[in-house]
N, C-alpha and C positions, 0 to 999 in steps of 0.2 A: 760225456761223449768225447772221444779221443778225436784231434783233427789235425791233417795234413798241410801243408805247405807245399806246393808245386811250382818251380818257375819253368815256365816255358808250357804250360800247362794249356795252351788251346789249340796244340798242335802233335803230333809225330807220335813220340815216345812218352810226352808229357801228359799229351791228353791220356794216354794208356792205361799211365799211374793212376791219372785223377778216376778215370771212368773204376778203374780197380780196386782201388782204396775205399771208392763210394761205396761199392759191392760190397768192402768190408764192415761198412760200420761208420765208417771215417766223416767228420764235415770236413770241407775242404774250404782251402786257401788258395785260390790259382791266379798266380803273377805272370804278366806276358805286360809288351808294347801298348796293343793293339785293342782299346777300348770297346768295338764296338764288337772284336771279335771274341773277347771275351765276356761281351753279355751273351753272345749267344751260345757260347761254349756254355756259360751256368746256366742257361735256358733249358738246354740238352742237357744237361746231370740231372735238373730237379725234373723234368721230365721224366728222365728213367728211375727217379726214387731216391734220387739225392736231399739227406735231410735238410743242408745249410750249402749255401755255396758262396763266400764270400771274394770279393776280387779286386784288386790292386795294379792299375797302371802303372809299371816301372821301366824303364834303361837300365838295364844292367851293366850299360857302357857307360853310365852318371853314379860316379860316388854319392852323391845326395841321392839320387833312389837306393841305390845300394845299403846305404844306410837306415833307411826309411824301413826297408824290407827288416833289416838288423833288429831294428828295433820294436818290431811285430813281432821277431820269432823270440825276442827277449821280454814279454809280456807275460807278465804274472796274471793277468788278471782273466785272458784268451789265452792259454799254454798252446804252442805245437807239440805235437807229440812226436811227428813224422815230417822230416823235410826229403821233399825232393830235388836236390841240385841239378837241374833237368837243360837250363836255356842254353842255348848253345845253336853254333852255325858252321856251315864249311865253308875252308877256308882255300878260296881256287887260287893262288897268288905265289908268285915263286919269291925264294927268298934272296934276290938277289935285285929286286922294284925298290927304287926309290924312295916310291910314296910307302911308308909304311903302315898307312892307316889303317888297313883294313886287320894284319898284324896286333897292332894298338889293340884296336878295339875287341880282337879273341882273346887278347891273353888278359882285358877287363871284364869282357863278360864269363868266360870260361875258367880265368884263373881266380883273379884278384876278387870277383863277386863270389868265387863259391870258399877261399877262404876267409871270405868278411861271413857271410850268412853260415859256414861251416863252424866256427870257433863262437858267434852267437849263438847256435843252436844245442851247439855242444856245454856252453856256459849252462846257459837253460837247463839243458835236459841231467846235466852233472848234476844240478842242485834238487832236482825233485828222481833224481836215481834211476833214470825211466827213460826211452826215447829211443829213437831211430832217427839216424842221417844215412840218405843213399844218394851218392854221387853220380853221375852219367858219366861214365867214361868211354874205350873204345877199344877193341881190340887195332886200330891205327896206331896208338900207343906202342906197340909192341914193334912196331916194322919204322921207315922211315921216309912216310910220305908228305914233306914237307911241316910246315908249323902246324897244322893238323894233328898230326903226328908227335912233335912235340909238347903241346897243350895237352892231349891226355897221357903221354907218361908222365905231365909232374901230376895231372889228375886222381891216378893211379896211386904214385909215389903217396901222394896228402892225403888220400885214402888210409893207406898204409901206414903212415905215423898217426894220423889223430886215431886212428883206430887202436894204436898200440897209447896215447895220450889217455885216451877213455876206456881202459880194458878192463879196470875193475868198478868203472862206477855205472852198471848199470846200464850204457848206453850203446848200442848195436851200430856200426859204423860199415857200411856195406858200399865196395863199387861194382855197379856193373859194366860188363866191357860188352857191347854187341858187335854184332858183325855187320853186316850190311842189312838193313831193315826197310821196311818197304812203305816209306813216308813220303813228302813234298822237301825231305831233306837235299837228296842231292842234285833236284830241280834246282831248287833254290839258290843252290851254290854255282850252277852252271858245270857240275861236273856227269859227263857221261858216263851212262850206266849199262851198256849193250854185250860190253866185254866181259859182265860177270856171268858167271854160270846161274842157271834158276836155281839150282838147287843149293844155293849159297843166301839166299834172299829169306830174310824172316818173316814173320806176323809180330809186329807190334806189343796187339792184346798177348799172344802165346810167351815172346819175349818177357813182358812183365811179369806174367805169371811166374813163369820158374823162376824170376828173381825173386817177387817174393818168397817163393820157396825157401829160398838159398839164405835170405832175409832171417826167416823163423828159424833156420836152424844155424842162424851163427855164422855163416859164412861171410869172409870178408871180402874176398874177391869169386864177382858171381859171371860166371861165361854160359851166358846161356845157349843152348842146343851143342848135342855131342858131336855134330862135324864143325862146329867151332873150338869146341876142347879139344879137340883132336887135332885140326889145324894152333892151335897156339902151340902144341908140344913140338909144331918143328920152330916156330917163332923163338920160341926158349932157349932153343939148343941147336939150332944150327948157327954156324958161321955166324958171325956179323955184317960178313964181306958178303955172304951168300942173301942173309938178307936184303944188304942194300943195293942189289944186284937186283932183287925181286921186284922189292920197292919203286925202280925207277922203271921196271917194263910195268907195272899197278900204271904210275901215273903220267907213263907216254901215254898209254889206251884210253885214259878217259879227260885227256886232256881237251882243253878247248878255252879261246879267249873269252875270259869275262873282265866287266869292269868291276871294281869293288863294287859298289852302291848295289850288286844286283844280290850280294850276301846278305841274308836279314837273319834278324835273331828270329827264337821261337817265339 
């Protein structure tokens, strides 16, 4: 039985995967903070028909969990098959604060954890010639709305190299970039949401699907639904200056004070 790896896995986009994966076949492995919410999250897989659900308390902002995880997806003896680089938060904070903590803490859980668990999982999966790493990234990546914004282009970016690192041995190295998805994310962040158009807003479960679509057939960078491939091809090629022009009327509209602490991971 082939099994997954999820972090962030009791919420948003995580739980997506994991509910998806289960559908496939998959036992799963779902890493979050949040102990009690993730018994109840495996409560809810094995309920709908989940074979195995096993679960792991981490901080992906603690190098010691970070490692701990490392050395789960680097286990000969329980293989992952499929990681999901999932955890992740918004980031409401301008780049010109002081404090930079809440900064700190995105570019360890978003950056530095997914290349510690990324380069583990790719060890692994190198040596038995087999495997799947799929990244969370953003179509925010593309534009320039604050460290948001900068955390998924190098997400992107490290996509893009380890995938070009592992291209002949076997292992499928996929990012997805969504667009605005209709989770407890951008609550969470304290960023308003009233200014985007409805028809700009996804389903979660439909989002994963076509990535794993995108997944089976090899593709490296997955955008799912067509008025988001559509909107990337002016991201691509317009101006830069026009971009950042966009970018800054994006994040007056949904702006609003928050204090760190109200940012949580998944």
């Amino acid at each position: 039985m082939a099994t997954a790896l999820v972090t962030g896995g009791t919420s948003g986009i995580g739980a997506a995967f994991a509910r998806a994966l289960s559908l496939r076949g998959y036992d799963l492995v779902l890493v979050a903070r949040d102990e009690e919410r993730l018994r109840e999250t495996a409560a809810e897989l094995s309920r709908d028909g989940a074979t195995k659900v096993e679960t792991i308390s981490a901080d992906l902002s603690v190098r010691a969990d970070v490692d701990r995880i490392a050395e789960r997806l680097e286990s000969t003896d329980s293989p992952i098959d499929f990681l999901v680089n999932n955890a992740g938060f918004g980031i409401h904070g301008s780049l010109l604060e002081r404090d930079v903590s809440i900064h700190e803490r995105a570019l360890s859980v978003m950056c530095l954890a997914v290349l510690v668990l990324g380069g583990a999982a790719g060890r692994a999966m190198k040596a038995r010639r087999r495997g799947t790493i799929l990244n969370v990234s953003s179509v925010a990546g593309t534009i320039a709305t604050g460290n948001y914004s900068a955390v998924k282009a190098w997400t992107t970016a490290y996509t893009e190299a380890l995938a070009v690192e592992l291209k002949t041995s076997g292992v499928q190295v996929t990012a997805v970039l969504p667009g605005w998805v209709r989770t407890e994310f951008h609550e969470r962040a304290g960023i308003r949401t009233k200014s985007i158009p409805e028809f700009l807003w996804l389903d979660a479960d439909a989002l994963v699907e076509e990535c794993l679509h995108d997944v089976a057939r090899g593709k490296v960078l997955s955008v799912p639904s067509k008025r988001f491939r559509f909107l990337m091809l002016f991201t691509r090629h317009l101006p830069r200056r026009t971009i950042r022009w966009i970018s800054g009327k994006i994040s007056s509209s949904r702006s609003k004070p928050i204090v760190p602490s109200e940012a949580k991971t998944s």
